[in-house]
N, C-alpha and C positions, 0 to 999 in steps of 0.2 A: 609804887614799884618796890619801894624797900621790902615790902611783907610779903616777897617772894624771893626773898633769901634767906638764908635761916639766920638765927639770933646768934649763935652760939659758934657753928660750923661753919666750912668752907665751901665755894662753888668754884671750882677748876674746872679747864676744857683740855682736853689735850688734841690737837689739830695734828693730823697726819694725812701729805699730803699723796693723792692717787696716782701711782704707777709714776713718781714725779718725772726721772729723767726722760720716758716716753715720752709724755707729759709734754715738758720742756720742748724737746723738739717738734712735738704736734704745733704748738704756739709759736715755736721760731718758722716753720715750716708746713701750713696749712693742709698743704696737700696730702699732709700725712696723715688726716685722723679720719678715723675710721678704717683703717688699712691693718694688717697682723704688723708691729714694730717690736724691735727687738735692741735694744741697747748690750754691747757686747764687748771683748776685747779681741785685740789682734792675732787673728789666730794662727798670723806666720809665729807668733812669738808662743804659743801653745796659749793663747790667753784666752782661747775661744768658750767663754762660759758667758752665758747669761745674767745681766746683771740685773737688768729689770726688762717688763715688756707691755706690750698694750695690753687690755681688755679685750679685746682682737684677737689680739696673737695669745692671750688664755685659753681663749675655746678652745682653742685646738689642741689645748695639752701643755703649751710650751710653757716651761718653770721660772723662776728665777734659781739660777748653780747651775741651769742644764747645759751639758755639752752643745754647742754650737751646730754640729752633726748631726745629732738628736734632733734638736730643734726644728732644724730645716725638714729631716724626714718626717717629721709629724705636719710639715705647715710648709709645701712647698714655694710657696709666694711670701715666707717672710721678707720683710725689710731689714736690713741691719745698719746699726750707726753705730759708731766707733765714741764712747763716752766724749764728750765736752763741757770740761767740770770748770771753765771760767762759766761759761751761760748759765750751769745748776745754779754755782754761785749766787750768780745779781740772780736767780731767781729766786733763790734763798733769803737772799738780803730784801728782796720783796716782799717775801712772805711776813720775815717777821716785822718789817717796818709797820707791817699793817697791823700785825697785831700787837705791835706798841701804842699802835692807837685807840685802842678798849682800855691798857693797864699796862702799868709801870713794870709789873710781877710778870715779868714772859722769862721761858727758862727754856733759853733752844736745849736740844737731846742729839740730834742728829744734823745733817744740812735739810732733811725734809720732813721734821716734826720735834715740837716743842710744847710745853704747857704756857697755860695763862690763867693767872690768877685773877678771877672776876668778882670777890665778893663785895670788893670798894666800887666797884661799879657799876650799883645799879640807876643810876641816873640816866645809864647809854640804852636803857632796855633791862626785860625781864632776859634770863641765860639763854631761853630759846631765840630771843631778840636777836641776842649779843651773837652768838653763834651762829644764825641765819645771815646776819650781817656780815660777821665775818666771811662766810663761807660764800657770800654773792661778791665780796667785794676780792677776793682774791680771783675768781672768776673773771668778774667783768675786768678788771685795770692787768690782772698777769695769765688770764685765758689759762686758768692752771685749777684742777678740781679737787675737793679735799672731803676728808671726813672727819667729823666732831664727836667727839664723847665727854659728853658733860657731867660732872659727878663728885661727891664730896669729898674725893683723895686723887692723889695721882694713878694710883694703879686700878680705880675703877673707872675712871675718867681715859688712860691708855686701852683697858680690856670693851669701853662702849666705843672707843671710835676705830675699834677692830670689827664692831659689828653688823654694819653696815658698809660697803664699798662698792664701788666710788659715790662719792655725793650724797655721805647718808651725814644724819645727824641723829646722835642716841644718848637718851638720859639711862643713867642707870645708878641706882640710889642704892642706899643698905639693904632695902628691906626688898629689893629685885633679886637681891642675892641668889636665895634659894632654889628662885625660879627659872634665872636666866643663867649663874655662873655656876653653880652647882652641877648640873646632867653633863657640862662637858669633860670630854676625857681630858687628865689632869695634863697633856702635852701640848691643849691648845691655850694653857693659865699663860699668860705672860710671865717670863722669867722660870720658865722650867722649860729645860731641854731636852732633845733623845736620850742622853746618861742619862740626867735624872730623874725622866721619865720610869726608866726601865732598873732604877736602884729604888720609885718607888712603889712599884710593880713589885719586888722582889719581898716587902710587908703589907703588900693589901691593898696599896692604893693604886685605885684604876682614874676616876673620876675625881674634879674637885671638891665632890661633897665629902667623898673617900677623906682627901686632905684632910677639910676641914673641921673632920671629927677625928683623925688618926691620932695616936698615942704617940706625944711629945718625945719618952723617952725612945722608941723606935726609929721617930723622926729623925732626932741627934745622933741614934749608931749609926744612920747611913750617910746623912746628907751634914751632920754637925750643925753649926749654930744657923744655918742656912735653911736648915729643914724646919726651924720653930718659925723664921720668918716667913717662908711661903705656907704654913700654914694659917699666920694672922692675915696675909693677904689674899687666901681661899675665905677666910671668915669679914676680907672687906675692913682689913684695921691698915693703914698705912700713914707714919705719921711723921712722914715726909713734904718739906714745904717746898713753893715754886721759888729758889733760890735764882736768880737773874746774875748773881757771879758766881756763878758753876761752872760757867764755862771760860773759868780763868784758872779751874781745877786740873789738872795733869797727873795722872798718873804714872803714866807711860808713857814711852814715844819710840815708833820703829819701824821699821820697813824692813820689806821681803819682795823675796824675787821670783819668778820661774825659768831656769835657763832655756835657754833657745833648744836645748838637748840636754838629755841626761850623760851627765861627765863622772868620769872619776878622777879627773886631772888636776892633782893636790891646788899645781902652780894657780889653774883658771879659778877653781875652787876659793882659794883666799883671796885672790885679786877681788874677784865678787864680794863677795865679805869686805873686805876693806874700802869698797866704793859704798856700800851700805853703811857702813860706819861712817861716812864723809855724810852719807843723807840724814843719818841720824843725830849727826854732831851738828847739824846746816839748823836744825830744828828744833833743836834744844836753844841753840844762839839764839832763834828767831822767839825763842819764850821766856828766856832768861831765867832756866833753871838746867841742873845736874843731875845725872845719876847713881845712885850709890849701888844698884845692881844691875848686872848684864848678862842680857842671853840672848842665846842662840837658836835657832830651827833649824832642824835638819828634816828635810821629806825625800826619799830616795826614790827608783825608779817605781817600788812596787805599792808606794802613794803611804807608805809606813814612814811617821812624823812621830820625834824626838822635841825636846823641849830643856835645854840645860845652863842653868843659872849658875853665876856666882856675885859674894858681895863683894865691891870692892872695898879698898880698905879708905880708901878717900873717894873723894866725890869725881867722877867723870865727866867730861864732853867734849873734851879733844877729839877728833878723829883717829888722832895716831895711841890717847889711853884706850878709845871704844875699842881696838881694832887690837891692843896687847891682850886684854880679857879675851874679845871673840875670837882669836887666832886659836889661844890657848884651849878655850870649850872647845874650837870645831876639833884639832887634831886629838885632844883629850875620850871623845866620844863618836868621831867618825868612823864606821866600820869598815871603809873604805869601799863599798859600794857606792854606782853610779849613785847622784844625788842630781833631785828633779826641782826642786826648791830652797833657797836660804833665806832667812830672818834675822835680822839683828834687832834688839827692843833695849832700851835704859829706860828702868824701872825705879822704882822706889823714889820719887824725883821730890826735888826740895827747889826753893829757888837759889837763887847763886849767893843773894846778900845772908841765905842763912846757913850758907854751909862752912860747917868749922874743917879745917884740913886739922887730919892726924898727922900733924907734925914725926918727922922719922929722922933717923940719919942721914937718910938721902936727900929728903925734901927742907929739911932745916936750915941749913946754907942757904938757899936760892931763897925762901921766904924771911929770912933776917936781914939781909939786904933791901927787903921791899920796905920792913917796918919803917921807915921815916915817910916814905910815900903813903902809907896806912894811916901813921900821925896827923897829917895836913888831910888826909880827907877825912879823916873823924873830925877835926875840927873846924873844919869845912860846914861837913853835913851838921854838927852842933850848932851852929851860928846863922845856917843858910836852912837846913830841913835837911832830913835823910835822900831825898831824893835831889836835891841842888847840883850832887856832883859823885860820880863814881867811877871805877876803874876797870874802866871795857865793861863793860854791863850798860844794855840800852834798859831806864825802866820801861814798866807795863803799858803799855796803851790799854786801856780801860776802855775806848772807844772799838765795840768789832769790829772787824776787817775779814779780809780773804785771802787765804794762802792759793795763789795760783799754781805751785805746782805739783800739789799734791791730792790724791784723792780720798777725802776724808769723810765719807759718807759716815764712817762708823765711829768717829771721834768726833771732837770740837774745833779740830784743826779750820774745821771752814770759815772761821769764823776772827781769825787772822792773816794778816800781811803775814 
C-alpha cells in the first residue's frame, strides 16, 4: 500500500461538507429531504437572506445571499428554518472526530470543512480508500454528505472537492493542471474574488491559464504581493502544511449588526455600538487575547459600507476601551446619514501574556501599584511553570470546544467554549 503514496510528496484531502446546514436539518428532521429547504434569517429583523439551501431548492434558482423574497418567487413551496448553530456545531464536532480517526494532521477551516493530512497513513487504505471511507462513514453514523479532493497541496486538494457536488470524490494532481484548472475563468480559482477578478481583467487575465503564465511585474501593480501568490497557485505550487493548531490562530474578532430600521439617531446609533463592543470584549476573554487595533463599519440606507481603523496605543478588550476607539471612528466618519448596519472588529490580536502596556502618565500609577502582585506571580510561574498561576487570564484549552452563542461559520470560533 505504501507505493501508492509518493516518496518525497504529500497526499492531503480537503472534505467539504454538502449544503451542510440544510444538510443538518434533513438528519435532525427526515421529512425534509428531498423538499426545496432554505436556511435563512429572521426577516422581522431585515435578516432575510439565504444562507444555505437544499439541492432542491437549487434547481430552482435559489442562491446562497439571496434575498428571502427572491427566493420564495422563484420557488413557491420553499421551506424555511431559522439557523441552529448548537446542532451545526455537534455536527461539526462529528465530522471532524471522524476524521481524526484517518490522522493526527486534520486542520478545520471552517465549521463545515477542513484538510487531513494522509501521507502517514497508508496502512488505513490507498487515498481513494481513505477517502471513500471517510465519505461513507460520515454518512452512515451523521446522515450528512460530503465531497473530497484528494491532492498533493492544500489548494488543489480545496479546488478538486469543488468539483464534484454533492458526494463526489476527485483526484487532482500537478499534471491535471493544464487540463482541468486551467480553461476555467480565473473567478472560479479559489481565493480570487469579483475585485480581483475584474483588477485582473483590467491586464489580460481572463482564465487561470491567463494567470498562470501572466507577467509577475503586472501582477504586483494590481493585486501586490498577492498577485505573485495566486499566480504559483494557478501553476499548482502551494506550500502550505495541514497545521492542526491553526485554529488557535486569531486574527481578528467582531461582530455587526443590521438594525431593525435604518436610523439616523446618534443616541440609538452608539448604544448599538457599545453593546457590540460588550460582544467583542465577551470573546476576546473567551480566547485570552487583545487588540492593538479597532474598527469600525458603517453601511448606510443606500447599502454604501465604510470601513475605518485606528491603532490603539496599548492593548484593548475592555468593553468600555473597545467602545472609547469605536465611539470615536463612528462620529469621526459618520456622515450622518440613516445607517442600516454596524461592525465593531479588534484586530491585530496578540495574546494577553504577551502584551506589553505602553506605559504613559496616566496608566503608570495604577500599574506601579500592581508590581508586587507581578513579583509573586513571576515567581510563582518560575518555580511552578508559566501556566501554574496568573492574573485574570484563563489559559488555553488546547482541547476544541464550541462557542454556543455565536455564528461562526466563517471563523474558527466554532470550535470553542
Amino acid at each position: 500500500m505504501n507505493s501508492l503514496y509518493p516518496k518525497n510528496g504529500r497526499v492531503i484531502l480537503h472534505v467539504d461538507m454538502n449544503s451542510f446546514y440544510a444538510s443538518v436539518e434533513m438528519a435532525f428532521d427526515p421529512s425534509l429531504k428531498g423538499k426545496p429547504l432554505a436556511i435563512a434569517g429572521n426577516p422581522k429583523e431585515r435578516k432575510g437572506i439565504i444562507v444555505t439551501c437544499s439541492y432542491e431548492a437549487r434547481s430552482f434558482g435559489v442562491k446562497t445571499t439571496m434575498p428571502l423574497w427572491e427566493a420564495r418567487k422563484l420557488c413557491p413551496d420553499l421551506i424555511i428554518k431559522t439557523p441552529n448553530f448548537d446542532r451545526y456545531r455537534a455536527a461539526s464536532r462529528g465530522m471532524f472526530d471522524i476524521l481524526r480517526q484517518y490522522s493526527e494532521l486534520v486542520e478545520p477551516v471552517s465549521i463545515d470543512e477542513g484538510y487531513i493530512d494522509i501521507t502517514d497513513s497508508y496502512e488505513k487504505g490507498s487515498p481513494l480508500e481513505i477517502a471513500s471511507s471517510i465519505q461513507h462513514q460520515i454518512k452512515s453514523q451523521l446522515d450528512l454528505p460530503c465531497s473530497i479532493g484528494i491532492a498533493p497541496n492544500k489548494f488543489l486538494a480545496k479546488t478538486a472537492s469543488d468539483m464534484k457536488k454533492p458526494m463526489g470524490i476527485t483526484v487532482l494532481r500537478k499534471r491535471d493542471i493544464p487540463g482541468k484548472l486551467w480553461p476555467l475563468p480565473v473567478i472560479e480559482m479559489h481565493g480570487v474574488g469579483s475585485k480581483t477578478a475584474e483588477k485582473l481583467e483590467t491586464i489580460g487575465v481572463v482564465t487561470c491559464k491567463d494567470l498562470a503564465t501572466a507577467n509577475e511585474i503586472q501582477l504586483k501593480s494590481v493585486l501586490g504581493i498577492n498577485g505573485l501568490r495566486l499566480k504559483e497557485r494557478a501553476n499548482g505550487i502551494d506550500r502550505r502544511v495541514v497545521d492542526p493548531d491553526s485554529i488557535y490562530d486569531y486574527k481578528s474578532v467582531g461582530n455587526s449588526t443590521t438594525l431593525p430600521r435604518d436610523t439616523a439617531n446618534q443616541s440609538e446609533l452608539l448604544s448599538t455600538i457599545e453593546k457590540l463592543c460588550a460582544k467583542v470584549s465577551q470573546r476576546l476573554h473567551q480566547k485570552d487575547v487583545v487588540g492593538t487595533t479597532v474598527q469600525i463599519m458603517i453601511r448606510d440606507k443606500y447599502r454604501k459600507t465604510i470601513t475605518r481603523s485606528r491603532k490603539t496605543e496599548n492593548p484593548v478588550s475592555t468593553k468600555e476601551d473597545l467602545f472609547q476607539h469605536a465611539r470615536q471612528l463612528f462620529l469621526k466618519h459618520w456622515n450622518g446619514d440613516p445607517v442600516r448596519l454596524l461592525g465593531v472588529t479588534a484586530q491585530d490580536l496578540m495574546e494577553k501574556n504577551e502584551a506589553t502596556e505602553q506605559l504613559d502618565l496616566f496608566s503608570y500609577e495604577s500599574a506601579a501599584k500592581e508590581e508586587p502582585l507581578y513579583n509573586v506571580l513571576s515567581q510563582l510561574q518560575e518555580k511552578f511553570g508559566k501556566d501554574a498561576i496568573s492574573k485574570g487570564v484563563r489559559g488555553k484549552d488546547k482541547k476544541p470546544s464550541y462557542d454556543t452563542k455565536q455564528d461562526t461559520s466563517f471563523n474558527k470560533d466554532f470550535l470553542r467554549d
